[in-house]
N, C-alpha and C positions, 0 to 999 in steps of 0.2 A: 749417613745411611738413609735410603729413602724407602720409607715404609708403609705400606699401605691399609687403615683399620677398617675393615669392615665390618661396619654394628657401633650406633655412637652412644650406647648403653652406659649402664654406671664399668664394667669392665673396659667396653670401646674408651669411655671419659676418663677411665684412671691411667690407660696406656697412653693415651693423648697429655696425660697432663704430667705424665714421666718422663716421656720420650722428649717433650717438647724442652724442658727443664737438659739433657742432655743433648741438646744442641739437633736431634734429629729432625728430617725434612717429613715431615706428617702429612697425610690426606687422610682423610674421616670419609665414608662414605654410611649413608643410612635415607631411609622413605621419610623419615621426620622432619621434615625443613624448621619445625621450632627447635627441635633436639639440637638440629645441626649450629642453627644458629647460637643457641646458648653456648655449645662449645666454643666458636667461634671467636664471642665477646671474649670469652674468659682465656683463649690459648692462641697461639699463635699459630695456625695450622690451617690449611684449607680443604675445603669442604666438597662434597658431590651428592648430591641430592638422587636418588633413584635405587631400583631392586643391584644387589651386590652380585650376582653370580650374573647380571647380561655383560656381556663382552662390553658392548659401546660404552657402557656407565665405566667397566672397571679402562677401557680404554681411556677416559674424560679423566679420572683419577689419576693416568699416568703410568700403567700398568707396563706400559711398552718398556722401561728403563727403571724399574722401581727393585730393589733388591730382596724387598720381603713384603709379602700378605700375611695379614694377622685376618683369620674371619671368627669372630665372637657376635655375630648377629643369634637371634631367638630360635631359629631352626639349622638343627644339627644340619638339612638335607639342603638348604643353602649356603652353608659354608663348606661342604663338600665340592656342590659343583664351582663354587667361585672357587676352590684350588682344583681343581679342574679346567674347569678355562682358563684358570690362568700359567696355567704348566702347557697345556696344548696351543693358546694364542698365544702369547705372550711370555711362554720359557722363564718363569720368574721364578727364581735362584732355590729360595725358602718359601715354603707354605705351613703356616699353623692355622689348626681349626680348633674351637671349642667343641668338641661332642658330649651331650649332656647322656643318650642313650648307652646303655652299655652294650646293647646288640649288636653294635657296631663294633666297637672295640674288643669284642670275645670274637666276633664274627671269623676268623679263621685268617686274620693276615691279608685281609683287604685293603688295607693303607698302602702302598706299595706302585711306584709308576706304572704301572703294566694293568693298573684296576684301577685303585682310586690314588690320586696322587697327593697327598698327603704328609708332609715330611713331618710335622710332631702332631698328633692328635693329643688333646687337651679333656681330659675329664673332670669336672669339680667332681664329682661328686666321687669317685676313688680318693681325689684327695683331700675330701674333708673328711672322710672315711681315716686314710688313715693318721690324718690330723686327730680328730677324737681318740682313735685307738692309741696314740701317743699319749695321751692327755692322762687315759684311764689307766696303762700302763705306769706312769709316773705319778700319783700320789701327789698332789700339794704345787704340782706344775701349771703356769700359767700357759705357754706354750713347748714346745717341744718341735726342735728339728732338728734332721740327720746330714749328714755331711758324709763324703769320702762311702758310700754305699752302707751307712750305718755303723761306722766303727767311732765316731767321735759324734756327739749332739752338744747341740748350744740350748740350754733352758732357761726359762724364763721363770721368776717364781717372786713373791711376794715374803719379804723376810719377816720374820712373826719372834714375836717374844719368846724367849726360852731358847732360840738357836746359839751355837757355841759362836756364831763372829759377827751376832750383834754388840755395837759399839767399840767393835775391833777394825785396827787399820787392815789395809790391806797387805801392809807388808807380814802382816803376822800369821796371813795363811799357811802357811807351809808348817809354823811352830803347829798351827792348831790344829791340823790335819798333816802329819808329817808320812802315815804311807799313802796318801793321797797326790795328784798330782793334778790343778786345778787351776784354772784365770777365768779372772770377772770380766768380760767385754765391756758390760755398760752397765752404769746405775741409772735407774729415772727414777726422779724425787717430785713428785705429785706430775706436772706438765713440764720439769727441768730435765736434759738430758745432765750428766755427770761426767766427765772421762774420768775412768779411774787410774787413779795414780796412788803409789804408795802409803802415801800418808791419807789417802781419803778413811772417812770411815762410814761403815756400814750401819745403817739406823733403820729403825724398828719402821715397820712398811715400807722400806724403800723395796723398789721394782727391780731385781740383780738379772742379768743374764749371763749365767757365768757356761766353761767349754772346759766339757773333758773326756776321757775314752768312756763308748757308752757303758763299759762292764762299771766303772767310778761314780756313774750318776747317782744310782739310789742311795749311798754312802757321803757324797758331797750334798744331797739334798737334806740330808738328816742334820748336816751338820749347820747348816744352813736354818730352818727350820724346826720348832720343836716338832715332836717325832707327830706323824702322820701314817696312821697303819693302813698296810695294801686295802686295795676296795675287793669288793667280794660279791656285791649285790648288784646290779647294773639294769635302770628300767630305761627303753626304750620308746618317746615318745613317735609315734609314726613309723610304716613299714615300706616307705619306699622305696626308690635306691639306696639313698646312702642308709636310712633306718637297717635296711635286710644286708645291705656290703659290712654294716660296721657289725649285728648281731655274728653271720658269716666270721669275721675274722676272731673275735671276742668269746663266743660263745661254748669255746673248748677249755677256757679256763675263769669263767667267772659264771655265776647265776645269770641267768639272763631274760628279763621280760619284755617283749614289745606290746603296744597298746594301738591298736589298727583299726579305725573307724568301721573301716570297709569291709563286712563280711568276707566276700568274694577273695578280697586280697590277704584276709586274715587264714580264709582255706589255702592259698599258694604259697603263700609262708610257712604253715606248720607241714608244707608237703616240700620244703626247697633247706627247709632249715634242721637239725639232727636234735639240739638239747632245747632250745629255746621256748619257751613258752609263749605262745600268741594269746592277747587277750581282744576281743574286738569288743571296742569300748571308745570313750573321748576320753581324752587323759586331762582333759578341765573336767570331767568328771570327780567334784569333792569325794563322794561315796564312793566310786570307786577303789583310789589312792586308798583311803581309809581302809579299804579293805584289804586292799595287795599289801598292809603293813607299810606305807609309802614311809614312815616314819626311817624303816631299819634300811632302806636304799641306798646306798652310797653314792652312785651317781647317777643323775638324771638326764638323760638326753635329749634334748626337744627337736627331731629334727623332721618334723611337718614341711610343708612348703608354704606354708600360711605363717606369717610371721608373727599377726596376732596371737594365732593359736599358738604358735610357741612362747611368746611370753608370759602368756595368761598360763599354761599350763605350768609352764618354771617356776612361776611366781608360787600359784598354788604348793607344788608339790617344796618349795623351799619353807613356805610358809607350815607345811603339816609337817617337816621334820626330815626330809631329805637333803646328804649331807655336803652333797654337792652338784649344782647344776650346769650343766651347758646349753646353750642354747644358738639353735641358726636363726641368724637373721639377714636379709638378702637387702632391704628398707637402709642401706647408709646411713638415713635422718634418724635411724633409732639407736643407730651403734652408741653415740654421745652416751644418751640417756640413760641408758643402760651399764656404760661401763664400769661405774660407781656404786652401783647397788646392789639389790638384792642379790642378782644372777653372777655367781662367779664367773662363768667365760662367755664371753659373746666369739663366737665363729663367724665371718665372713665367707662366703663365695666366691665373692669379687676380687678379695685380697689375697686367699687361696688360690684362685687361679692367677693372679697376677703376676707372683711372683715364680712361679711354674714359667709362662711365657718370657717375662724375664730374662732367667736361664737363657734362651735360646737367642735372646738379643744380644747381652752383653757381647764386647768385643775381649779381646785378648786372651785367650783361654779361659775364661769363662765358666762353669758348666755346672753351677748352681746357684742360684737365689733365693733368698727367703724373707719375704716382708717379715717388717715385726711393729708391735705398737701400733696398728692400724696403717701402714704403711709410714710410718714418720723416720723407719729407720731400715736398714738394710742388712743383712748377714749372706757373706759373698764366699762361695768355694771358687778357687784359682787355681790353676795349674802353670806352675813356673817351668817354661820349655828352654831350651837352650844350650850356651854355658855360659861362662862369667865372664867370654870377650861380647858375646851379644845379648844377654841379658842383663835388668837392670835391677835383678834381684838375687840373680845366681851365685853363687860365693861368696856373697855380704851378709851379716849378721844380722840379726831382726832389728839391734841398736842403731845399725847404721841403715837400714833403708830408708829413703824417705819419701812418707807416709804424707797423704793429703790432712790437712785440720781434722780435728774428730775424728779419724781414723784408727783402729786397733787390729794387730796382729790375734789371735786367740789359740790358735793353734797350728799344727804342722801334720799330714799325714804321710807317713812316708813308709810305701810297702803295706806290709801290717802295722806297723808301729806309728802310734800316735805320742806325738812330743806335744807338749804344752808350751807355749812363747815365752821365752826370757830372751833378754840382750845379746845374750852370749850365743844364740842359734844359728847356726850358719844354714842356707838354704841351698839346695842342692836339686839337681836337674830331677824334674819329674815332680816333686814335691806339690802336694794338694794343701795350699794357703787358705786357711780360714780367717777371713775378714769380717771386722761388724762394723760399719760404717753411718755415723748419725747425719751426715750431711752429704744427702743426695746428690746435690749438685757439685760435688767431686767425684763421681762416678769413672766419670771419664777418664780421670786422672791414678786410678788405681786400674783401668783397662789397660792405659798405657805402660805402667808398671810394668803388666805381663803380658805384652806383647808378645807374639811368638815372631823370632827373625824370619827375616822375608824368606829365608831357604825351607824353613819349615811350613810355608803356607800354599 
C-alpha cells in the first residue's frame, strides 16, 4: 500500500515507524527539513520537504498513484484542504485527517464529497475523552477498550494482593470464577511480554489484560483485584476540550470539579455545563486543593495542554491525598519517567490517535485497533467474511487456526452474543475476532488470516 503522511510529528513519526515495520511504501511530507531528516536516518521511507495541502508538494510525494493520505500535520485547516486537493487532483482512494477542533466535527455533516472530502475525521481529543471516561467508569483499570460497538472490553489492570487468582494458574479460572466467563490475553511482568498458557501463573503486580462481555467486567475485576469501591468525587484539572467533553459525559453521574485558569473560560463553562462545578483557579495551586478537600477526590484529571502543568499538578494533588490520578502528557520523552511513579496513568495523544488511524489501514477486514502498553502491543477486532471453502478461518476451530507467534484469540462476537475463546470454537461467517497481538511485525500475517475473497471485495 502506498501511503502518504502529512505532518512528520511524533503522530506523522509513529505511523512511519508502524507502517514501515509492515512492509508499507511510505512518504513523509513536512516544512522541517531536520524533522524530516531524522525520520529518515531512523526509517526507511522517503521524504518531501514543503507546505502539505500545495498540489506540486503533494504531487512530488507521489500523490498521482498513492492509495491513502494520512494528514496529522498542526492545523486542522491544512489537513482539510490537503484531502481536498487530493480528492479533486488526484482522486486518492482514502483520506484521513487529524481535526483537533470540535466545530468542525459537530459542524453539521461537513465531511462529505460534495463539501469537504474527508473519508475519516480524526479527533484526539473525543477520544481521550472517552478513554478517561472508561478509566473513571472501571475502578482499578489500567486501560480500558471497547470492541464489537461495546458489547465485549479487553482491560488492562495491575494485580494487587488480596485478589482471588493471585498465584493461581490460569487453568483454574473457571473453578474460581465458575458464573463468569473470562480469558487473559496477555501478562507483562515488569518490561517481559508473557503468553499465557495454562499453567502460567498469575503474580502479585503482574500487568493482566484479560476480555470479557462488558456487563462481566466489574465482577472479573473484583476478582482480580482486592475490592476497589466506585469513584464518586472526580476533580478536573483544565477546562478545555477534552477537560469540558470529559465533565460533559461524567458529570450526570459522579461529583464533578473543574479548576480553569481562565476566567473568561471558567464563565462558558458554568454556562455550557448543568451539575459541574467551575473553580477558576491553578490546580498547582497548594491552597487551593487544600481546600476543595483534594484529599476525599478520587480521581484526578490533569488534562491542561501544558504538560508541565500537568504533572506538577498530579503530583501535588497525589501527594495531599488524592486517590487516583491521570494525567495527559503530549512530550513522548516524559511518558518513560512517569510510568513507574507517582502518577497512576499516563494518557498519550499520539497513541490514542494512532491506533484510531490504524483501524482504517489494516487490511483484511479489519475495523478496529487499539495500541496498548505504549504502543508495544496491539488488540485487533476482525471480521471473518466468507465460508470455509474461501476462508481461512471459517469453519475451523480456534485450536486449529494458525495463529502468527505471540498471537492470541480472546474473544468471539457474534450477533449479541459474546463467546469467550477456548479450542473447541468453531468460527462462523460474520464473526467479530478479537485479537491481542505482542509482535507487531506479524501484523500482516493475521490481515491475511481475514482476507475477504476476492468476490466479496
Amino acid at each position: 500500500m502506498k501511503i502518504i503522511i502529512l505532518g512528520g510529528g511524533e503522530v506523522g513519526g509513529n505511523l512511519a515507524y508502524n507502517l514501515t515495520k509492515e512492509n508499507s511504501d511510505i512518504t513523509v511530507v513536512d516544512t522541517d527539513a531536520d524533522r524530516l531528516q531524522n525520520l529518515q536516518d531512523r526509517y526507511d521511507i522517503r521524504t518531501v520537504r514543503g507546505m502539505a495541502s500545495h498540489p506540486d508538494v503533494l504531487r512530488s510525494a507521489g500523490a498521482e498513484d498513492a492509495d491513502m493520505l494520512i494528514a496529522v500535520t498542526s492545523s486542522d485547516e491544512v489537513n482539510m484542504v490537503a484531502c481536498q486537493v487530493a480528492y479533486t487532483v488526484f482522486n486518492t482512494p482514502t483520506k484521513i485527517a487529524r481535526i483537533r477542533t470540535s466545530a468542525y466535527i459537530e459542524g453539521g455533516g461537513i465531511f462529505r464529497d460534495d463539501a469537504m472530502p474527508v473519508d475519516v475525521p480524526v479527533n484526539p481529543e473525543a477520544i481521550i475523552r472517552d478513554d478517561i471516561r472508561r478509566l473513571i467508569d472501571n475502578p482499578g483499570a489500567l486501560q480500558v477498550m471497547d470492541f464489537a460497538d461495546g458489547q465485549v472490553q479487553l482491560v488492562g489492570i495491575k494485580v494487587q494482593y488480596g485478589g482471588s487468582l493471585v498465584d493461581q494458574e490460569l487453568r483454574n479460572i473457571r473453578q474460581l470464577m465458575p458464573r463468569l466467563d473470562t480469558r487473559v490475553a496477555a501478562i507483562f511482568r515488569g518490561n517481559q511480554s508473557i503468553i499465557p498458557k495454562g499453567s502460567t501463573v498469575i503474580e502479585e503486580d503482574d500487568e493482566v489484560f484479560f476480555i470479557a462481555a462488558t456487563r462481566d467486567i466489574p465482577n472479573v475485576m473484583r476478582d482480580m483485584r482486592s475490592s476497589e469501591s466506585a469513584y464518586k468525587r472526580i476533580v478536573i484539572a483544565g477546562g478545555g476540550h477534552v477537560g469540558r467533553g470529559l465533565a460533559e459525559s461524567v458529570e450526570d453521574r459522579y461529583g464533578v470539579r473543574i479548576i480553569e485558569q481562565s476566567r473568561q473560560r471558567g464563565y462558558d463553562l458554568s454556562e455550557t455545563l448543568n451539575r459541574a462545578i467551575i473553580l477558576v483557579g491553578d490546580a498547582s495551586d497548594r491552597d487551593l486543593l487544600v481546600e476543595e478537600n483534594i484529599e476525599e477526590t478520587d480521581v484526578f484529571c490533569a488534562v491542561t495542554n501544558d504538560d508541565e502543568a500537568n504533572i506538577m499538578s498530579s503530583l501535588l494533588a497525589k501527594n495531599l491525598g488524592a486517590k487516583k490520578v491521570i494525567t495527559l502528557i503530549n512530550n513522548p520523552a516524559y511518558m518513560d519517567l512517569l510510568q513507574e511513579g507517582e502518577i497512576d496513568i499516563v494518557i498519550s495523544p499520539q497513541q490514542a490517535t494512532l491506533g484510531t488511524i490504524l483501524a482504517h489501514i489494516r487490511r483484511g477486514d479489519v475495523v478496529k485497533v487499539h495500541s496498548l502498553r505504549r504502543g508495544a502491543a496491539e488488540a485487533i477486532e476482525a471480521i471473518a467474511h466468507g465460508d470455509e471453502s474461501t476462508s481461512k478461518v471459517i469453519g475451523r476451530s480456534l485450536g486449529e487456526i494458525k495463529l502468527p507467534p505471540e498471537a492470541t484469540i480472546g474473544a468471539i462476537v457474534r450477533g449479541d452474543d459474546v463467546v469467550i475463546a477456548h479450542d473447541n470454537i468453531v468460527v462462523k461467517p460474520d464473526d467479530h475476532v478479537i485479537l491481542f497481538l505482542v509482535d507487531k511485525s506479524r501484523v500482516k500475517d493475521v490481515e491475511r488470516l481475514f482476507q475477504a475473497p476476492l468476490s466479496l471485495l
